[in-house]
C-alpha angles and dihedrals in degrees: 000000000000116000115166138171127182097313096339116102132179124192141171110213137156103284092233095057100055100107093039091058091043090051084052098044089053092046099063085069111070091177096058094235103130117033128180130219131183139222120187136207112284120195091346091311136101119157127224126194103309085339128105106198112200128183114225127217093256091053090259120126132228131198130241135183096252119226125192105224084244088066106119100180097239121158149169101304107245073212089063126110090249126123116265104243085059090053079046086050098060094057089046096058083048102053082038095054089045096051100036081056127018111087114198123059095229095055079048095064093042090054093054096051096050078047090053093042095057104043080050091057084053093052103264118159122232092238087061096051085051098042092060090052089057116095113257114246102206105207117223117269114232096238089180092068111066114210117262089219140281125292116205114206130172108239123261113174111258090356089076106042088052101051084045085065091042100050090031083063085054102046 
C-alpha cells in the first residue's frame, strides 16, 4: 500500500525491505533534491498527518488525533480581540478533526475532554464549548429583499457585533 499526500507518504511494505526501497527512492533523484527518509511503526503506532494509526490486538486499526511531542496546546485566547464566530471557530475545527478521526467512541469521549481541557487552559468558557455541540438552525433567508450592499469594518470588540445586528436588520 502507497498513500501519499504533498510530502507525506505512507506505505506497507515487507519489514525487512524498508531501507532497500528508501536507497532506491533517493536514488531517482541525481541532484539530491528530494530526499526520502523513513519512520517505522513503533509499539503498534505510527502517525500520519493528523492521523495516529494503532494496531489492535486483533490486527485492526483505530484511529487517534496525532500530536507531535512539541505540541503545547496553545490556541486562539478566548481573552483576544477576535470576533467571536472565529473563537467559535476554533472549537469547531477541533470537534471536526476528533470526530472525522477518531474511530472508537471511547477514544471519542477522551479526545473531547483533552479538547475541553485545553480550550479551557485558553479561557474558554464552558457555554462556548456547548454551544458549538449543539446542532446549527440556519434561519431563512428573505429572498424577496435584495441586500443594499456590504459594509467592511475593522473590528473593535462590542462595537462590531452591534453594528452586525444593525446592518444584518437592513440587509
Amino acid at each position: 500500500m502507497w498513500k501519499r499526500y504533498v510530502d507525506d507518504v505512507l506505505e506497507i511494505i515487507q519489514r525487512d525491505s524498508t531501507q532497500k526501497l528508501t536507497d532506491h527512492l533517493n536514488s531517482v533523484d541525481t541532484t539530491g533534491n528530494i530526499k526520502f527518509t523513513f519512520e517505522e511503526e513503533d509499539q503498534g503506532m505510527i502517525p500520519f498527518l493528523d492521523t495516529l494509526i494503532v494496531r489492535k490486538e486483533d490486527g485492526s486499526v483505530k484511529l487517534l488525533v496525532y500530536r507531535k511531542k512539541t505540541h503545547t496546546d496553545q490556541y486562539l485566547n478566548f481573552q483576544s480581540q477576535h470576533p467571536l464566530h472565529q473563537k467559535l471557530g476554533v472549537i469547531r475545527t477541533l470537534m471536526d478533526r476528533m470526530e472525522n478521526i477518531v474511530t472508537e467512541e471511547e477514544d471519542k469521549k477522551e479526545e473531547e475532554n483533552k479538547i475541553r481541557t485545553a480550550l479551557t487552559e485558553c479561557g474558554y468558557h464552558k457555554w462556548s464549548l456547548d454551544r458549538v455541540k449543539q446542532p446549527k438552525v440556519r434561519q431563512k433567508k428573505k429572498e424577496d429583499t435584495p441586500s443594499k450592499g456590504m459594509v467592511v469594518i475593522p473590528h473593535v470588540e462590542g462595537l462590531s457585533e452591534k453594528l452586525q445586528r444593525i446592518f444584518r436588520k437592513l440587509r
